[in-house]
Each structure stands twice: as structure tokens, then as C-alpha cells.
DOKE-970434 format. One line per field, with one value per residue (C-alpha): chain; y, z, x negated; residue in three letters. Coordinates in steps of 0.1 Angstrom, whole numbers, plus 5000, padded with zeros to 4 digits. Layout:
% DOKE-970434
chain = c(A | ...)
yy = c(Y | ...)
zz = c(Z | ...)
xx = c(X | ...)
resn = c(ALA | ...)
***
This chain:
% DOKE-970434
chain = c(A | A | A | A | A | A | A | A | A | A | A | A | A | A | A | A | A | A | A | A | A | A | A | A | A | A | A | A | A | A | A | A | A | A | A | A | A | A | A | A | A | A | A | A | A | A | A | A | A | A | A | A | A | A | A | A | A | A | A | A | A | A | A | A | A | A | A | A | A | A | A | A | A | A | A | A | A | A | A | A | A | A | A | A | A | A | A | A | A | A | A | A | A | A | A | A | A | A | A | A | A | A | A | A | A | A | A | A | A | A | A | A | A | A | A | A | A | A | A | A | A | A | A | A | A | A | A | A | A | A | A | A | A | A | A | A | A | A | A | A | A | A | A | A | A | A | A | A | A | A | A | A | A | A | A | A | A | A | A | A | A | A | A | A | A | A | A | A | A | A | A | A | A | A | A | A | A | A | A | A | A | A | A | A | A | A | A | A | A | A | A | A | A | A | A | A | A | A | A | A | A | A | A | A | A | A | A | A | A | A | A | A | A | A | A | A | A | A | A | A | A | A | A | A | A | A | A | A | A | A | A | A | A | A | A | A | A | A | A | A | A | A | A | A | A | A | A | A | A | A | A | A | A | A | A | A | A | A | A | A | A | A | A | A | A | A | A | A | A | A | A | A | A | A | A | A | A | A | A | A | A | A | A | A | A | A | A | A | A | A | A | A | A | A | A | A | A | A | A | A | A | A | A | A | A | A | A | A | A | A | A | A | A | A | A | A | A | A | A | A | A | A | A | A | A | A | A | A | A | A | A | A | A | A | A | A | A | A | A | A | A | A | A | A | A | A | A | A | A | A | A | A | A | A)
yy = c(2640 | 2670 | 2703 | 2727 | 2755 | 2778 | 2796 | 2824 | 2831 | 2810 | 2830 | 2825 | 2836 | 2823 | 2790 | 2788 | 2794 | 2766 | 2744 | 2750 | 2742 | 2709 | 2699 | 2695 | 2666 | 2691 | 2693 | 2726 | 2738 | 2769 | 2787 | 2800 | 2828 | 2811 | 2778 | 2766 | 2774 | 2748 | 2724 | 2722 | 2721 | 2692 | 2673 | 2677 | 2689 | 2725 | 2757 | 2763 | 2801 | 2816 | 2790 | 2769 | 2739 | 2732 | 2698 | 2701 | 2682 | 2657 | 2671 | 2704 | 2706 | 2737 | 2750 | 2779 | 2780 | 2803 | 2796 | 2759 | 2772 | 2787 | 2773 | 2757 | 2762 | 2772 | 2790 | 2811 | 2830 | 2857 | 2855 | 2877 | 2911 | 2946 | 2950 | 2928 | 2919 | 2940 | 2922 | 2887 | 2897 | 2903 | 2875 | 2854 | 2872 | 2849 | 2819 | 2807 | 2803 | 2842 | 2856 | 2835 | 2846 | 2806 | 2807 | 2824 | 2851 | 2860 | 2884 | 2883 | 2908 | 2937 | 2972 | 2999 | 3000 | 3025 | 3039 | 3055 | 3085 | 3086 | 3083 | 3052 | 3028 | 2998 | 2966 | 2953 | 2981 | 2980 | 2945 | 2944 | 2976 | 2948 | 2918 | 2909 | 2923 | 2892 | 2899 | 2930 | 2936 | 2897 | 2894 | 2881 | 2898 | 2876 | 2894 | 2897 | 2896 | 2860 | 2854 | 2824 | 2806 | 2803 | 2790 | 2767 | 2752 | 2753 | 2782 | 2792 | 2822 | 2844 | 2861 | 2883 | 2872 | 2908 | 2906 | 2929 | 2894 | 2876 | 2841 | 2839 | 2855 | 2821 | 2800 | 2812 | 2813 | 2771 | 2767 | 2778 | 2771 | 2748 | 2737 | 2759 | 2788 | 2805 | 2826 | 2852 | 2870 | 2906 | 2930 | 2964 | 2952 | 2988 | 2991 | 2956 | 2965 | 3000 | 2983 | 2958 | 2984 | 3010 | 2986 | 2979 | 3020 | 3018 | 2987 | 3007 | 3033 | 3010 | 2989 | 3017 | 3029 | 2997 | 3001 | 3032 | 3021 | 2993 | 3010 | 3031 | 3062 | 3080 | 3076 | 3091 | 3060 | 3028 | 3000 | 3033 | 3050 | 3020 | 3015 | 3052 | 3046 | 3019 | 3039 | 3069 | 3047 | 3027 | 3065 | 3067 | 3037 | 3049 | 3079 | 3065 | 3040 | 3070 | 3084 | 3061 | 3043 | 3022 | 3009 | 2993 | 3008 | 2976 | 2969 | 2989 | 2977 | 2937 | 2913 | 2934 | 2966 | 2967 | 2927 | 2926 | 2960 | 2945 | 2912 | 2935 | 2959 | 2932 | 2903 | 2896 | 2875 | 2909 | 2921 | 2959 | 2960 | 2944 | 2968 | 2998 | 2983 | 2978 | 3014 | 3024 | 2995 | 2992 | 3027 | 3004 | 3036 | 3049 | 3033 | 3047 | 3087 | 3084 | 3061 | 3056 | 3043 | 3021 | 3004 | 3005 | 2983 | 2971 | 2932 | 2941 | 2942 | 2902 | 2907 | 2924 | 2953 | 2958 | 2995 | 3010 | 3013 | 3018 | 3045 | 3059 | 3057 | 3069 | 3099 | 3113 | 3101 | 3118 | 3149 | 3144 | 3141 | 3169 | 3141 | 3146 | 3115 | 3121 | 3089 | 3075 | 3112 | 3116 | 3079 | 3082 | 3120 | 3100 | 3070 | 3095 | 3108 | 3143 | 3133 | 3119 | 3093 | 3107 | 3139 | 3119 | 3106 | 3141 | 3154 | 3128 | 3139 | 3176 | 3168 | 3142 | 3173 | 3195)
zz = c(8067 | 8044 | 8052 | 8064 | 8070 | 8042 | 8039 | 8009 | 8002 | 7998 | 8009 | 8040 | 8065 | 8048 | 8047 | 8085 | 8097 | 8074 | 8084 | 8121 | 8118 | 8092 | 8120 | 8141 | 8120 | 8108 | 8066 | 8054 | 8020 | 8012 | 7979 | 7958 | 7930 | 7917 | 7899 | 7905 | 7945 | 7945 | 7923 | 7946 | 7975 | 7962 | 7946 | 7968 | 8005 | 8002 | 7994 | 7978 | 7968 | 7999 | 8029 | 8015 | 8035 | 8053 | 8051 | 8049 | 8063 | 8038 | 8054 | 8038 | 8000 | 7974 | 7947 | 7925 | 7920 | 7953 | 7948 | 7954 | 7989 | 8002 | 7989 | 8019 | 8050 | 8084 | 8089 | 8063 | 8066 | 8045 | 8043 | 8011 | 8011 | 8016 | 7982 | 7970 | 7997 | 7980 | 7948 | 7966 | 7988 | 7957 | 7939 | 7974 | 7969 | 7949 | 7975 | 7990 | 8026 | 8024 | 8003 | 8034 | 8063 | 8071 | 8072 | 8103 | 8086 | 8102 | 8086 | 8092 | 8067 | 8081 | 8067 | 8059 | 8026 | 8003 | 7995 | 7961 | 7979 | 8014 | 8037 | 8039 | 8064 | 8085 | 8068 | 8090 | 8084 | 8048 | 8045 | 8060 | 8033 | 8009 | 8028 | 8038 | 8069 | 8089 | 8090 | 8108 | 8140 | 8139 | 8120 | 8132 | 8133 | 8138 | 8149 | 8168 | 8172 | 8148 | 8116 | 8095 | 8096 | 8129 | 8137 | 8106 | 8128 | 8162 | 8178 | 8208 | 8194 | 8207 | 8186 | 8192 | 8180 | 8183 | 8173 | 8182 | 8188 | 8219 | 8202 | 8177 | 8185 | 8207 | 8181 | 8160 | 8190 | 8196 | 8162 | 8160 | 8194 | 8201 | 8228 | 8211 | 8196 | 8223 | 8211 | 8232 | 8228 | 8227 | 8218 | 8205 | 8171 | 8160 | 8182 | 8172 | 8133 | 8140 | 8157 | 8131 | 8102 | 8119 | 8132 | 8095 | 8091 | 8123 | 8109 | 8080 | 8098 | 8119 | 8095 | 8082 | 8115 | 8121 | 8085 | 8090 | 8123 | 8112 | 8077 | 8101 | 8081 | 8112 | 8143 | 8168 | 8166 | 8187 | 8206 | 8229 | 8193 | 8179 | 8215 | 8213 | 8180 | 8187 | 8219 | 8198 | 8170 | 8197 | 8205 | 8173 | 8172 | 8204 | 8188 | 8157 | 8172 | 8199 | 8171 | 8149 | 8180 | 8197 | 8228 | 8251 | 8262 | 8273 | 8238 | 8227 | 8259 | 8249 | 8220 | 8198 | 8202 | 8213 | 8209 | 8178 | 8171 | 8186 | 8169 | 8133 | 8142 | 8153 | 8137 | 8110 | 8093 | 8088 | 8054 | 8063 | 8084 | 8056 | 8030 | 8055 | 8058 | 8016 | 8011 | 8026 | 8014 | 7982 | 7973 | 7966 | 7957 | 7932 | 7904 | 7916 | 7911 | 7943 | 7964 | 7940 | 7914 | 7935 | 7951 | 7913 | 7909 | 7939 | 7926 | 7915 | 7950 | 7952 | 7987 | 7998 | 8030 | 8037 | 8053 | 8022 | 8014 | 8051 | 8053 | 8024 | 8039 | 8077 | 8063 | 8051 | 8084 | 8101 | 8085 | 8085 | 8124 | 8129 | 8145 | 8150 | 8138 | 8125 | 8120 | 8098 | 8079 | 8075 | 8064 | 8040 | 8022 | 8022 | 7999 | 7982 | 7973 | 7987 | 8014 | 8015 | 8043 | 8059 | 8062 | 8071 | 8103 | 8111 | 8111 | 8137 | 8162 | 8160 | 8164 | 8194 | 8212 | 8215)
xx = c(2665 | 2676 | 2650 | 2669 | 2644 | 2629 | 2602 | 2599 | 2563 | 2535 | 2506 | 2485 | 2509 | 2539 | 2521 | 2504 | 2541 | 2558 | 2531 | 2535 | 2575 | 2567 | 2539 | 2568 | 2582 | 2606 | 2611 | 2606 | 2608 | 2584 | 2589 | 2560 | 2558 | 2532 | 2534 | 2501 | 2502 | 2535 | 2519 | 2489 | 2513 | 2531 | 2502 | 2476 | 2495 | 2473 | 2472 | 2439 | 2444 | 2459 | 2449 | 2424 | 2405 | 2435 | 2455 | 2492 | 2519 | 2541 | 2570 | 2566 | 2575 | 2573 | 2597 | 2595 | 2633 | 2638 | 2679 | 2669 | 2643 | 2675 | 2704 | 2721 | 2692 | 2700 | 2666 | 2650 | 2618 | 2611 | 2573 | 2566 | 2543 | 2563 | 2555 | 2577 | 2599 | 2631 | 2630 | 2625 | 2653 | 2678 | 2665 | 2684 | 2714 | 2731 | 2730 | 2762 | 2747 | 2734 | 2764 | 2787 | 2764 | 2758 | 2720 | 2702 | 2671 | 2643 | 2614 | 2576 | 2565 | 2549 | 2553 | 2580 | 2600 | 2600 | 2643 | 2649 | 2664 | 2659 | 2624 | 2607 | 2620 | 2615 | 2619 | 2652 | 2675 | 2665 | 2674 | 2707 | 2721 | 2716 | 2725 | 2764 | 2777 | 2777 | 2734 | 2738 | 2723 | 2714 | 2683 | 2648 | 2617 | 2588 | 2555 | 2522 | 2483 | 2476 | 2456 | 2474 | 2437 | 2440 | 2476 | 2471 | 2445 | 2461 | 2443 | 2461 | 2482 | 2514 | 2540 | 2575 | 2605 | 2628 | 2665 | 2695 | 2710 | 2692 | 2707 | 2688 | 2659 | 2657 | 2665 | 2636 | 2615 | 2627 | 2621 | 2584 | 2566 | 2546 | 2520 | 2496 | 2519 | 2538 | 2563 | 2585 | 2620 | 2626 | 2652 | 2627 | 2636 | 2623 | 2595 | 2579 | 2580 | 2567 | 2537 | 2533 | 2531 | 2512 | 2484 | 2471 | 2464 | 2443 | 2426 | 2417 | 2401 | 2382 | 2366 | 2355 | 2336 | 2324 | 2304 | 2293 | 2282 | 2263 | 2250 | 2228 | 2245 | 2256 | 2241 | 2264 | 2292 | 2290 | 2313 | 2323 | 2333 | 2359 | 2373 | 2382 | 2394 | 2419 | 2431 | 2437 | 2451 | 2479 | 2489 | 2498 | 2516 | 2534 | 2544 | 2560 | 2574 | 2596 | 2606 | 2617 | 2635 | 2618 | 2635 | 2607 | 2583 | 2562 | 2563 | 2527 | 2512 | 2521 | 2511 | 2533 | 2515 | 2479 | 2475 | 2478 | 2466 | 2432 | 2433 | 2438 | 2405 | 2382 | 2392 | 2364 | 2394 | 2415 | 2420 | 2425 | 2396 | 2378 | 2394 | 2381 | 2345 | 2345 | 2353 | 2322 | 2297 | 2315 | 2327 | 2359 | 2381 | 2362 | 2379 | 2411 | 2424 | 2450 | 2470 | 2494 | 2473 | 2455 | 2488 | 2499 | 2467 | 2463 | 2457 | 2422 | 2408 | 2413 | 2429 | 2463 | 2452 | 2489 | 2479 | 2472 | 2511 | 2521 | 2494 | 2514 | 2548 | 2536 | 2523 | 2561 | 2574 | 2548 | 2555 | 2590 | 2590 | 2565 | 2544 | 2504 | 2487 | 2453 | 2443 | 2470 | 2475 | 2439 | 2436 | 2462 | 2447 | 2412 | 2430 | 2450 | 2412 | 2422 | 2389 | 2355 | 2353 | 2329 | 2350 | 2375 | 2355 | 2343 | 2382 | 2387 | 2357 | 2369 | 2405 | 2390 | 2371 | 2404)
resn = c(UNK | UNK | UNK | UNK | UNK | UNK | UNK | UNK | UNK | UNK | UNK | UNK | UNK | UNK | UNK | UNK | UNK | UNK | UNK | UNK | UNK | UNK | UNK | UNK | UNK | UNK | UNK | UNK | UNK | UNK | UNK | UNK | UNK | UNK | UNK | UNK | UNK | UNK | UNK | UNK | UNK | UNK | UNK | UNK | UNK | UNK | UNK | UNK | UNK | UNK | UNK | UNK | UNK | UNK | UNK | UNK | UNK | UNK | UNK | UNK | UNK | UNK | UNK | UNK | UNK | UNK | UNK | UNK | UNK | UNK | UNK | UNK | UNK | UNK | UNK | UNK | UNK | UNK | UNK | UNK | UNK | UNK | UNK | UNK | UNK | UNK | UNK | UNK | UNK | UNK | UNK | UNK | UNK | UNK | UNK | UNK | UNK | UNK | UNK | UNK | UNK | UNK | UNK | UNK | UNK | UNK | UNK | UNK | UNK | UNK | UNK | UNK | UNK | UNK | UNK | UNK | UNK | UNK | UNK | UNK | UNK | UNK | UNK | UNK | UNK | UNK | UNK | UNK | UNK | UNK | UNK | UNK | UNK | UNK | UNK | UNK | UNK | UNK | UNK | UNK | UNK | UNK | UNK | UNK | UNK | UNK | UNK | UNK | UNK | UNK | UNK | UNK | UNK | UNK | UNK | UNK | UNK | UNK | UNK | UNK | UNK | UNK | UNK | UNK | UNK | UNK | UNK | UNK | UNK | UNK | UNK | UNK | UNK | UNK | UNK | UNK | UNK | UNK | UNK | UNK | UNK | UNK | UNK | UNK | UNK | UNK | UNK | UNK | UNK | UNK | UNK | UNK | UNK | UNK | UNK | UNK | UNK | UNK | UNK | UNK | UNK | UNK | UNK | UNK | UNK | UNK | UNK | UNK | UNK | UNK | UNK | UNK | UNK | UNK | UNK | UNK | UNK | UNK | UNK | UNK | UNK | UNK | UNK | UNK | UNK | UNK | UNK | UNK | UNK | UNK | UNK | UNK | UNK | UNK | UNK | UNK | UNK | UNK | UNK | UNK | UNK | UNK | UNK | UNK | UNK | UNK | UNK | UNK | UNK | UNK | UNK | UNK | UNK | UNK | UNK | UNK | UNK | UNK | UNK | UNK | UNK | UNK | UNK | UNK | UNK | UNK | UNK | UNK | UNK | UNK | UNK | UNK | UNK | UNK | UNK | UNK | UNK | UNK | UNK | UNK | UNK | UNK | UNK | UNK | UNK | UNK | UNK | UNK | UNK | UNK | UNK | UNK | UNK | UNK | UNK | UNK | UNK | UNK | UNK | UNK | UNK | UNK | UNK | UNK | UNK | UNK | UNK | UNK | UNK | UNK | UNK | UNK | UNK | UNK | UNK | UNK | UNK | UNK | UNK | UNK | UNK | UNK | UNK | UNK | UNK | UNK | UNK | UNK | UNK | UNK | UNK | UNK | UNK | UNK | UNK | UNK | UNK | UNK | UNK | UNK | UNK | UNK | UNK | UNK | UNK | UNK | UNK | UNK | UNK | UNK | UNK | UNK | UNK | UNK)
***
């Protein structure tokens, strides 16, 4: 049995979802950046770095030749950071089944992508001005409230699959549920990445309360304080997601929107919320003069917090829209080192009184 399901990007996520597919007796082939995560994939059926302590199925196999991961598969996954989901993309470009629109793509990066001159934008409608036609209005986004530590274990977890085209969001969903991953169909393609990307900001910001909280260095925030935090954060979302145009409503109130937007803040497996917390026991920004130099260094931290370039990006659409978002704005000036955090937090309670 040939594989014919790729996965591009060997990190946590990209991993838990390949695994989930190979679990099904299915061969998938995930491509890894690095050669020592596809060495250890191959040799030893893990991934130490990214998902360690978890046993891999025989059925899922590594290159670091991604023309080989794609060349020829029905599915592929893009499973790479938004940081370098552009160049990954072009370095596919050159495969028959993408150049001949043969293989069916689906995305579960999370983020918006930065244009050389336009506003930043969501990662789908970037993809297809570099993809062939035939990819228009039928790729996959793959979405909602899961940690990959948790689906690589079987934890009972749900996800989105959104596409313009209803056929394949089902075959994406057939491909990846299982007893204990339930995935659904829906067609808010924008609303679902809006939610995605926007949900790490808010992470931020709450990890950040939650260490304040429990440092004992401001006594006026508790449980009450983060819960209004995560409401005020899913307005946000809401808002963002209107204007950029999103279709569904029910999509902030399900998995997409405030599930995962809960999972992100309380999870103590989150990196953003983790990122948020380190920033005030670890003064983590201090090496860094603004947002740009820390995403320009952004490997030093040891872990990726996806928000810190979506806080980034929100910011000009925020403005650009004339959209009130305190949260992510203020979020984004305090990485950009233009606030303290605890001005940051007291910027919130005033704009929270009005």
C-alpha cells in the first residue's frame, strides 16, 4: 500500500494529526525541516523534539525531500508555523499533483500572513494567489479547541474542517475522525481562521493575568477577572472576524470560536498562555527593543507563541477597519515595548469601566 497522504511539518501538531490518520492503518508520509526530527521518526517511530514520550505508528514515515512528501498524494496537510508557511508553500510548487490540481489541500496553521504590499491576510486567500486555479474556493481549513499532546494520546477532542467546497471539507473530515476525534464540516472558511488567529492574542493577555494573579502583585484580579477577560477577548474575535467576512455567526459561539478560545487561555499545555505568564515571571521581553526584533528572534524563547506575530498583524487590521480592540492593540504596543504590562492591564480596567 502506497501512502497517499502528506503531512508538511513535523512539529507537535503536524505530528498528533499524521499520527491520528497513520493510527488508522493509513500510510502517511510527514515531511520534516529538520533532519534529525525525521531521523528519529524513522529510527525510533518518535518525535523527541516536538512530541516527545509518544510512540508512533510504523505506518507513518519522514522525508526531508518535501517534493518526495507531496509528489503524487491525494491529501496534503500543510502543518508548518505562519512563519514559514509562504516559503514551505513555494518550495511545493514544483509538484505535478499541485501544479495539475490532482491532490486535495487542507491547512491547519493558524495565523494571518503578512503581503509585501497589501494588509495582512488570512492564510487561505493567501495561498490560493500562489497556488493554480483549480485550488480556489476548494481548500481545507482544519481548526479548533485541541493541544497535539492530547490527540496524540486519544483524548476526546473536536475540530472544524471549513471549505468553500462542502466535498472536501467531508473528505478531510472522513479522513481524520475517529472514535475519539470528532470532527465537523463547515462553510465560514473566514470566520474559522479569524478565530483561530485571534485566540492566541487573547491567550497572551491571559497568561499574563493569571501571573499577575498568582504573583500576589495586584490584588484586585481573580477567576471573575480572566472570565471577563476571555468574554471581552471572543468580542474581539467577533469583531474581526464581521469584518474580515465571516459568514456564521454560530461560528464564535462553537468549538471554532470560544472552544478553542477557552482551551488556548486555560490550557496549562498552551504556549501563548505560557509566553503571557513568562513575560511577567521572566521579564521575557527584555532582551528585545520591539515586536519586530523579537519575531526576528523569536527561536530564542525555546517555544513558538503563534500570537506574537498575529498580535502584530491584528493591530493594522484593527486600525485599518477602525475597529476597537483593546486587548489585541494594547497587547501588541506592550510587545512592541511601547507599554509596561502592568499599564497594559490598567488600560484594560478603564476601557472595561466605560
Amino acid at each position: 500500500m502506497s501512502s497517499q497522504i502528506a503531512v508538511l511539518g513535523a512539529g507537535a501538531w503536524g505530528t498528533a494529526v499524521a499520527k491520528v490518520i497513520a493510527d488508522k492503518g493509513k500510510e502517511v508520509l510527514i515531511w520534516s525541516f529538520e533532519t534529525s526530527v525525521r531521523d528519529d521518526i524513522n529510527q525510533k517511530h518518535e518525535n523527541t523534539r516536538y512530541l516527545p514520550d509518544v510512540k508512533l505508528p510504523e505506518t507513518l514515515k519522514a522525508t526531508s525531500d518535501i517534493k518526495e512528501a507531496a509528489e503524487g498524494k491525494q491529501f496534503i496537510i500543510y502543518a508548518v508555523p505562519s512563519l514559514f508557511l509562504l516559503d514551505t508553500l513555494k518550495n511545493s510548487l514544483s509538484v505535478d499533483s499541485i501544479r495539475d490540481g490532482k491532490s486535495i489541500i487542507a491547512v491547519i496553521t493558524k495565523g494571518f500572513l503578512p503581503t509585501e504590499n497589501s494588509d495582512p491576510r488570512l492564510i487561505l486567500e493567501t495561498m490560493e494567489d500562489y497556488l493554480p486555479g483549480f485550488f480556489r474556493q476548494s481548500l481545507v481549513y482544519i481548526s479548533g479547541p485541541s493541544h497535539a499532546e492530547e490527540v496524540s494520546c486519544g483524548k476526546i477532542t473536536g475540530l472544524i474542517a471549513a471549505s468553500e467546497n462542502a466535498k472536501n471539507s467531508i473528505r478531510f473530515r472522513d479522513l481524520l475522525k475517529s472514535p475519539r476525534l470528532l470532527v465537523y464540516s463547515s462553510l465560514d472558511v473566514r470566520g474559522v481562521q479569524v478565530a483561530a488567529a485571534a485566540k492566541n492574542v487573547i491567550a497572551i493577555a491571559f497568561g499574563m493575568l493569571d501571573a499577575i494573579k498568582t504573583s500576589g502583585k495586584a490584588d484586585m484580579f481573580g477567576d471573575g477577572t480572566e472570565s471577563l477577560l476571555l468574554a471581552a477577548g471572543l468580542n474581539e474575535i467577533q469583531l474581526l472576524g464581521k469584518a474580515l467576512g465571516a459568514t456564521h455567526p454560530e461560528t464564535f459561539s462553537s468549538i471554532s470560536g470560544i472552544g478553542d478560545l477557552d482551551v488556548t487561555c486555560r490550557s496549562l499545555l498552551g504556549r501563548n498562555r505560557r509566553f503571557g505568564r513568562d513575560i511577567i515571571e521572566k521579564n521575557i521581553l527584555e532582551p528585545y527593543k520591539n515586536i519586530d526584533n523579537l519575531l526576528s528572534r523569536i527561536g530564542e524563547i525555546g517555544y513558538l507563541p503563534e500570537g506574537v506575530a498575529a498580535a502584530k498583524y491584528i493591530r493594522i487590521l484593527a486600525e485599518k477597519h477602525k475597529l476597537k480592540m483593546p486587548i489585541s492593540v494594547g497587547l501588541c504596543k506592550l510587545l512592541n515595548r511601547e507599554l509596561e504590562p502592568m499599564e497594559f492591564c490598567k488600560n484594560l480596567l478603564a476601557d472595561w469601566e466605560m
